[in-house]
N, C-alpha and C positions, 0 to 999 in steps of 0.2 A: 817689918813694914807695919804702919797703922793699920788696926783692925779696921773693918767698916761699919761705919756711923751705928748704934742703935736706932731703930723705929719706934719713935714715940708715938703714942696719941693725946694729944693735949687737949684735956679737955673746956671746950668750951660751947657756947649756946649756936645753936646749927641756924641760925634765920639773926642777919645786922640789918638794920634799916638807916642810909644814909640819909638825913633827913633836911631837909628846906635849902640844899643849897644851888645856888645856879652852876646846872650839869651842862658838861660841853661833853658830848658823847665821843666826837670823831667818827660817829657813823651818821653815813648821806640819808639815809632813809628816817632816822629818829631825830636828828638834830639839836638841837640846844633848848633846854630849859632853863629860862632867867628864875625861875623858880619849882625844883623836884625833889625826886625822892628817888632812890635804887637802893633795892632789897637786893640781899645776898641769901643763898641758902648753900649749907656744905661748901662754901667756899666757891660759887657759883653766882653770876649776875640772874637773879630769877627775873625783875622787873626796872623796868624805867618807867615812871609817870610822874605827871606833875603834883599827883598826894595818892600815896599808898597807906590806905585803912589800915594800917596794920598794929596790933597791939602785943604778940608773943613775939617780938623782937628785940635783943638790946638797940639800943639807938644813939647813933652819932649825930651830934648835932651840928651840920654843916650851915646852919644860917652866916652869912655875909663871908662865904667861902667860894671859891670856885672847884666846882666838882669834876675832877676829867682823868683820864686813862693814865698808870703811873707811863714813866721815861725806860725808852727801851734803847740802848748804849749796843753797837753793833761790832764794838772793838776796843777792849781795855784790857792793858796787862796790869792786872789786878796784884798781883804780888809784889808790883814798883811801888806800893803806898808807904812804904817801911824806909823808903829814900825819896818822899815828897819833895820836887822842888829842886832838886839837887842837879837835874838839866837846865836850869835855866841860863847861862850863857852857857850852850853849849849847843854842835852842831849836829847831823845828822851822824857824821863820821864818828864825833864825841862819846854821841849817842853811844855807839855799836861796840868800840870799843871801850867804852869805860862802864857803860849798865851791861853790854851783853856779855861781853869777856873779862871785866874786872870786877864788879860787883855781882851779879848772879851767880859765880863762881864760890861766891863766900856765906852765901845764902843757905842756911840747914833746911832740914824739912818742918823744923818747927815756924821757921822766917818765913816759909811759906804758907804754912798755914794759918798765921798769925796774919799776915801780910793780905793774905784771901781775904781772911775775916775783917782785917778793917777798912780793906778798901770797898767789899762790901757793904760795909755800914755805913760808909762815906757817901756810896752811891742812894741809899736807901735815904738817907736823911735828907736828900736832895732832893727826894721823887722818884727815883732812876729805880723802877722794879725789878728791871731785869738787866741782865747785861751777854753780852757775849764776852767770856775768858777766854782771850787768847793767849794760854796757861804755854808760856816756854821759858821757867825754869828748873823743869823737872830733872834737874842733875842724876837722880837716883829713884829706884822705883818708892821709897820714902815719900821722895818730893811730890812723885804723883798722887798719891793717897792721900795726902797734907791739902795739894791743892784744893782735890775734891770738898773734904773735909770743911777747910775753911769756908767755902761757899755754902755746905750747911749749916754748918754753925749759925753763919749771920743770916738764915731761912732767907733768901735773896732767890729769885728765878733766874736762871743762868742757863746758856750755851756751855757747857766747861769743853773747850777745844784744847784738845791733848796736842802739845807741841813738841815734835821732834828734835828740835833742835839742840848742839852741843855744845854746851856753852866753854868746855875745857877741849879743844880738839887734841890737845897736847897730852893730855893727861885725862883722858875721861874717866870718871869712875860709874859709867854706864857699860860699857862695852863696846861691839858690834851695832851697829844700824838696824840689824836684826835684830838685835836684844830691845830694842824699842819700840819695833814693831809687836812685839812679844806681850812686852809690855803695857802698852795700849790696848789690845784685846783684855789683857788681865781686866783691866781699868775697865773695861767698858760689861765685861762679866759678870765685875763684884759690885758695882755700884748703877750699872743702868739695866737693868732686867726688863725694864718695858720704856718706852717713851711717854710716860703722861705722867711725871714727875716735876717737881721744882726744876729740876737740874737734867736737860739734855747732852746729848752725847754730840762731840764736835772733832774735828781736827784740824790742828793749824800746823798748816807743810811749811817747813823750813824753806829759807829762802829760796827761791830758784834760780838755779846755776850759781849756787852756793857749794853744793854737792851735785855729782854725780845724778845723772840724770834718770837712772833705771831706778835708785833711791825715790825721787818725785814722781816717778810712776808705782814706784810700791806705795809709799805713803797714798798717794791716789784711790788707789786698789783698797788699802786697810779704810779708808774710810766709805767707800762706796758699798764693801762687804757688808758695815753695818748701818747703810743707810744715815750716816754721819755728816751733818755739816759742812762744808770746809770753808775755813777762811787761809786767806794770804796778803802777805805784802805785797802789792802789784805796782808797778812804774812809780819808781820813790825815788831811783838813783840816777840822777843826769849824767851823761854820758859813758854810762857802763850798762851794759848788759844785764848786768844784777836787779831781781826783781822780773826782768822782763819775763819772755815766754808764752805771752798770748797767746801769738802767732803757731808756734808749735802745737802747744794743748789744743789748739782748734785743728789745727793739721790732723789730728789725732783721735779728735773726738772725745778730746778730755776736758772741754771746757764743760757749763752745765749749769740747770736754776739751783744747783744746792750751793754751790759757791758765792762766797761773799768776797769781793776785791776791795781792799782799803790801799786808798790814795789814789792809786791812779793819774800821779800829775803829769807824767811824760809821755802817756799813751798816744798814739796817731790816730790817725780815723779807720784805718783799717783795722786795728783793734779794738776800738769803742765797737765800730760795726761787728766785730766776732764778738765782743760781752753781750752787744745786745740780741742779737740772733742765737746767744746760747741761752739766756734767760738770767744770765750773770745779777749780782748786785753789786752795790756802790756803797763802800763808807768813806766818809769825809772827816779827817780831825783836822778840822780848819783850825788850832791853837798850832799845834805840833809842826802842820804844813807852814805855816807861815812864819813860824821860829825858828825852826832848825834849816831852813833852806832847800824846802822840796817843792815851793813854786806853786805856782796860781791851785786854788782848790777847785774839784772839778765839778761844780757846779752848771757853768754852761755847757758843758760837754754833755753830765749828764740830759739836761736840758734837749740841745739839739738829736742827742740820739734815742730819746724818750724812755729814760731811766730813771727809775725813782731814790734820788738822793735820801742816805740816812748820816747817822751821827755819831763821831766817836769821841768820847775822852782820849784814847788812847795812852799816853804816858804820864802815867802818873808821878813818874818821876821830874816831870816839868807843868802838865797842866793840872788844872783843879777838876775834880769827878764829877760836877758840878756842868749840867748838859745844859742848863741857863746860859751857861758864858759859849758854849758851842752854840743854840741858837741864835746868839746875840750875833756875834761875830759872821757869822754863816750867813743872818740874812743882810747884814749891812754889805758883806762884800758883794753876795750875788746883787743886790741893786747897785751896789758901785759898777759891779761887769756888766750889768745890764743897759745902764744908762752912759760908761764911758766913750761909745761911738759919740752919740750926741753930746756930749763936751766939746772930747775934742773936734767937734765940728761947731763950736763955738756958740752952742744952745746948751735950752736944760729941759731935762723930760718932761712930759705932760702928767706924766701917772708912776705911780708904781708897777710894775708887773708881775712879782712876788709878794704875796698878802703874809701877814702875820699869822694866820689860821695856814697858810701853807708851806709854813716854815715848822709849823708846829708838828704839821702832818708827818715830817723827816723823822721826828724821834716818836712817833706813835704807830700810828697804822703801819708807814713804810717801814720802819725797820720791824714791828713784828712780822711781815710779810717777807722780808730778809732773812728772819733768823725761824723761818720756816712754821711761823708761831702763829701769823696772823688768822688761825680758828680759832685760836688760843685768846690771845690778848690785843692788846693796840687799840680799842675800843670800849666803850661802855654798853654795849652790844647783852642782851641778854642770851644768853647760852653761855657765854665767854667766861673764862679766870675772871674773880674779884681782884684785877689787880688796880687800884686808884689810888688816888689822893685829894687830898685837899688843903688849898693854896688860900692865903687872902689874913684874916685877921685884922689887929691894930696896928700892924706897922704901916708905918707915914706914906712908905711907898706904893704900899696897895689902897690909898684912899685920895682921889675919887679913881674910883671904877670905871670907866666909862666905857673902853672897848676891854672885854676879857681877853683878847687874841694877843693883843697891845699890851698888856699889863702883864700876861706870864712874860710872853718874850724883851719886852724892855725893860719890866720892871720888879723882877720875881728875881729873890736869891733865893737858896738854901733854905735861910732863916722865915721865909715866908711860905713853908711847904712844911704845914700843921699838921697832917694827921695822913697818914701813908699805910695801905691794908695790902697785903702781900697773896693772894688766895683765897680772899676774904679773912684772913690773922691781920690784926692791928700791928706792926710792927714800928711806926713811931705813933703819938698819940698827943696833943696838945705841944707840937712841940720836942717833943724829948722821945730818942730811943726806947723801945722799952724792953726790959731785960738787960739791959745792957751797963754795965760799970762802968760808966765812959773815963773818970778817971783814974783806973787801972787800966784800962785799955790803954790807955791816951800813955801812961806810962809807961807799961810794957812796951810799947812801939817806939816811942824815946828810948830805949835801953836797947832793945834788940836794932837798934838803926846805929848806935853808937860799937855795938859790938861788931854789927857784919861791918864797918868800915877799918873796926879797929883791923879784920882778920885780912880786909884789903891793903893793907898799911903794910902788916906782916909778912903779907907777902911778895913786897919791893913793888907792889905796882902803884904809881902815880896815876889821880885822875884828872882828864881824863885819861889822861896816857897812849893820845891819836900819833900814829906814826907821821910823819913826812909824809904828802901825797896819800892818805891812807886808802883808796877806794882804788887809784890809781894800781898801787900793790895788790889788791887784790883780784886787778881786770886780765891778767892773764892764766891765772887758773880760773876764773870765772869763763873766758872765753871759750877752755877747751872745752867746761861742760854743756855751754851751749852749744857749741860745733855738733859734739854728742847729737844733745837735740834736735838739730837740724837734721842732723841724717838719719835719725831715728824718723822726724815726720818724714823725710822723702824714702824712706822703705815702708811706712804706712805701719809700727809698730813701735 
């Protein structure tokens, strides 16, 4: 197994001063400066104001920049960046079979921690400071330490959610379900010794009614002993049971505000009603949902049962890491669903009802307050992580400026997100990574994507390689394990 990480101290000057640019803080009480300054000290927000006297500081110069709280990604399987792209006609079923059971199978511990690190860096160069890793392809305890690892390497703020799941059920070279439960403590022993780190501690439970259901009440268990996270796949599969179990978990008293539910497009109202009386949260990969065939993103859902919407890349093996094209797409559709009664009644709205600045809200304050962060970050909030950036420059797109809220969400790529501080660490700076070999990186990731496919090849499986009816085949041992659950909630254990 990988040893764990060395602790470095790197030295650098303990007071940055972000200087002249118009700060959009995300917090109600301090509001927007068309023109400030926010001091950092130890990696800490000391001050917002519109001119900080300050002279023992280095100093960023944010003139004709916009200043505001980095992107916080509520669900990305971070180790798909090593087969970027490679879902793109392909379907949910596609998906599961050919990334979960044919390629993550072929995946070393090095392809994962390689695969961390650059989808890391991908997310960083976008803005994206933080992410929740919904880390499920930990084939071998290897793979777990790789994960972790990679997300240090790329100094990234991270949820890392240890995922159970088996991507070889035929052949595991993990063991028992126990031995991963085993595993996961290890994990969370040698590399999370306290929570006020880059990198928290998470769990992402394997499908429900995927396995065995005393299985999702252990995994449950492992993560509530340490106060862990949890994310899941929630109502993703139409007409199967898979995914489901709201209903249950609430039977049960297993639902809760530490869980984060992504998708959620098939839920009923008596489950929105049990997410929102548990304190539940909501991720949206509106790219994915509407690609792969999982149905309307639930935005008005969350809406009507007063849940605060966040945002995921989610698969990197189909979308870009790049949480721009999520809010883009995010807010155009909620005004499409909000305004399609009034079409089809043969009018056209009066107004917007969804603002730009509330769209923005989804991948800042809401999801730090998701990913149980929000004392943490989501804000330009003084007490908080230096976690920012800075958006804006000479590209064509960002000139003229007129609404800031307007310009990130319609018109901000990647390329327009200049200078990114991680903690108060510069981790890109004018532009460009720093530290980073981007074309050795960029190589190595070219090589190591040509070899995990070669070892797919090797192994007689075709991608995607979706059976006949493939969800279908698996709805009858899905059903026994709900049954399971059912009568596990009605003995009340």
């Amino acid at each position: 197994m990988f040893p764990p990480a060395r602790v470095v101290t790197l030295g650098r000057m303990t007071r940055t001063l972000v200087r002249g640019g118009h700060v959009l803080t995300m917090d109600p009480a301090l509001g927007d400066l068309p023109a400030g300054d926010v001091l950092i000290e130890d990696g800490v927000i000391a001050a917002v104001a519109p001119s900080l006297p300050v002279t023992d500081a280095e100093v960023v110069d944010a003139t004709g920049h916009l200043v505001l709280p980095g992107l916080v990604d509520t669900h990305r399987h971070t180790w798909q960046s090593l087969v970027r792209g490679i879902c793109g006609d392909w379907t949910l079923g596609d998906y599961y079979f050919g990334i979960r059971l044919a390629i993550s199978p072929a995946y070393t511990a090095d392809d994962v921690r390689l695969g961390n690190r650059l989808g890391a860096l991908d997310a960083l160069n976008a803005g994206v400071t933080t992410l929740l890793d919904f880390s499920h392809c930990n084939n071998t305890p290897d793979h777990s330490d790789a994960a972790v690892l990679g997300l240090q390497d790329a100094h990234v703020r991270a949820a890392f959610c240890y995922g159970f799941f088996e991507s070889s059920p035929e052949a595991t070279r993990f063991g028992e379900h126990s031995a991963r439960l085993a595993d996961y403590h290890r994990i969370a022993d040698t590399y999370f010794p306290s929570d006020d780190g880059l990198l928290t501690l998470g769990v992402s439970l394997s499908e429900l009614f995927g396995l065995p259901w005393d299985r999702t009440v252990a995994e449950l268990a492992a993560a509530r002993e340490r106060r862990a996270l949890i994310v899941n796949h929630t109502g993703c599969v139409w007409g199967s049971v898979l995914t489901g179990g709201i209903t249950e978990l609430d039977a049960l008293g297993l639902l809760g505000p530490d869980m984060v539910h992504v998708h959620c497009n098939t839920l009923g109202d008596a489950e929105w009603e049990a997410l929102a009386r548990s304190g539940g949260k909501v991720s949206i990969s509106v790219e994915t949902e509407l690609n792969m065939g999982m149905g309307r993103p639930a935005f008005g859902r969350c809406r009507r049962h007063g849940l605060a919407p966040t945002l995921s890349a989610d698969v990197i093996s189909l979308n870009s890491g790049d949480l721009w094209h999520e809010l883009r797409f995010g807010l155009g559709l909620t005004r499409w669903e909000e305004t399609e009664a009034v079409n089809l009644a043969n009018a056209m709205p009066e107004a917007v009802t969804t603002t730009a600045r509330e769209a923005l809200a989804w991948s800042t304050v809401n999801a730090a307050d998701a990913l149980g962060l929000g004392h943490r970050i989501g804000s330009l909030t003084p007490g908080k992580r230096a976690d920012l950036q800075l958006v804006g420059g000479g590209a064509v797109e960002q000139h003229p400026r007129i609404d800031p809220y307007a310009t990130l969400v319609f018109q901000t790529t990647a390329a327009d997100v200049r200078t990114v501080l991680v903690d108060g660490r510069v981790v890109k700076r004018d532009g460009v990574l720093t530290g980073v070999d981007l074309p050795r990186l960029t190589a190595e990731a070219d090589t190591a994507a040509e070899t995990i496919l070669g070892r797919v090849r090797d192994a007689r499986r075709a991608l995607p390689g979706t059976p006949p009816g493939a969800f279908e085949a698996l709805e009858p041992i899905a059903r026994g394990f709900h049954d399971e659950a059912v009568r596990a909630a009605k003995a009340g254990r």
